[in-house]
C-alpha positions as CSV (number, residue, x, y, z in Angstrom):
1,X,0.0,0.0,0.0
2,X,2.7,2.6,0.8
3,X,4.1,1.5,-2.6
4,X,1.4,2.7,-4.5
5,X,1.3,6.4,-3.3
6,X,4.6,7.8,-4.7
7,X,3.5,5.6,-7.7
8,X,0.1,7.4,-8.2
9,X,1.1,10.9,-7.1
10,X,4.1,10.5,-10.1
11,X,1.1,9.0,-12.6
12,X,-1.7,12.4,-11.2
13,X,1.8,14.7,-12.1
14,X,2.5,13.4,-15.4
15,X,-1.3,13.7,-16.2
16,X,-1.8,17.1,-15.0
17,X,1.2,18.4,-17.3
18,X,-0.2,16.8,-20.3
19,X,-2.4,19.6,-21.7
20,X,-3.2,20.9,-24.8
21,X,-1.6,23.7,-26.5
22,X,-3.7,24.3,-29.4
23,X,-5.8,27.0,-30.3
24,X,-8.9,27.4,-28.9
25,X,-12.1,26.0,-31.2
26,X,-15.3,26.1,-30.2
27,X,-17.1,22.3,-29.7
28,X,-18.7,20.5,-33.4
29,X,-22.3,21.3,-32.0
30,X,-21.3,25.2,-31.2
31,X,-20.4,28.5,-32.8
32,X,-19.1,31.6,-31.8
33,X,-20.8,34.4,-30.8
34,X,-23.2,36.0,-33.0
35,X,-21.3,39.8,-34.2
36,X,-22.0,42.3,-31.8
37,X,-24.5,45.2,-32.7
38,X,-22.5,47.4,-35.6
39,X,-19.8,44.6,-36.6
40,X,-20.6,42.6,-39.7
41,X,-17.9,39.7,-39.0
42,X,-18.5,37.8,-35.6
43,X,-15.2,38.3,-33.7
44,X,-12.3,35.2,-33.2
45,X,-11.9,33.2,-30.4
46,X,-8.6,34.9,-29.8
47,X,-10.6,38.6,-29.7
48,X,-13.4,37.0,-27.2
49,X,-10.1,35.7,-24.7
50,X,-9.0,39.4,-24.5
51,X,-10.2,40.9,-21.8
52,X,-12.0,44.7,-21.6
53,X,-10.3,47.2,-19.8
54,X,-13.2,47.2,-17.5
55,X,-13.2,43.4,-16.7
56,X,-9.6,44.1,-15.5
57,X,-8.6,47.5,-14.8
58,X,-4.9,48.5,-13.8
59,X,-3.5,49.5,-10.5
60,X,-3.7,52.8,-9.6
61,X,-3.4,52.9,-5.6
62,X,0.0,53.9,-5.2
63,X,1.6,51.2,-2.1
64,X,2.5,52.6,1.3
65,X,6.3,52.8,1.2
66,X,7.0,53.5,4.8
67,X,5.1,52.5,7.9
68,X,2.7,55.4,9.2
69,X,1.2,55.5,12.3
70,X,-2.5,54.3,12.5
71,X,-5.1,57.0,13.5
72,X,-7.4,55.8,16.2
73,X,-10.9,53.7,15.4
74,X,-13.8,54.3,16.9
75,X,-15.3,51.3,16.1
76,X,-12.7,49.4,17.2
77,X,-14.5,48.1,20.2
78,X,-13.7,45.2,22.4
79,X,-16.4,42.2,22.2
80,X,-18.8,42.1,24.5
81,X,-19.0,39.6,27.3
């Protein structure tokens, strides 16, 4: 029994680095999106991956670089007993 756990946790690895790395198609039975309003070509699968700014907008809160004294909470209560 303690022989077969190294065994299966090498076979799980090998299996879980065995993916694909083809391009994305979409299933027999499927198609893409239909064109979005004002486009006359529906758009690639490649296109529909990227994502909008607003789906992943960048950084713009600039990190504390030096510690700073907290200001005191009000709310900060002890619990109740």
């Amino acid at each position: 029994m303690t022989r077969c756990a190294p065994l299966a946790l090498l076979l799980l690895a090998g299996l879980a680095g065995c993916g694909s790395r083809s391009d994305l198609t979409p299933p027999a039975d499927a198609a893409l999106p239909p064109a979005p309003y004002g486009r006359t070509d529906p758009p690639t699968a490649a296109e529909l991956l990227v994502l909008e700014p607003q789906a992943a907008p960048e950084r713009t809160v600039e990190l504390r670089r030096e510690s700073e004294e907290r200001e005191d909470d009000p709310f900060d209560l002890p619990p109740e007993g």
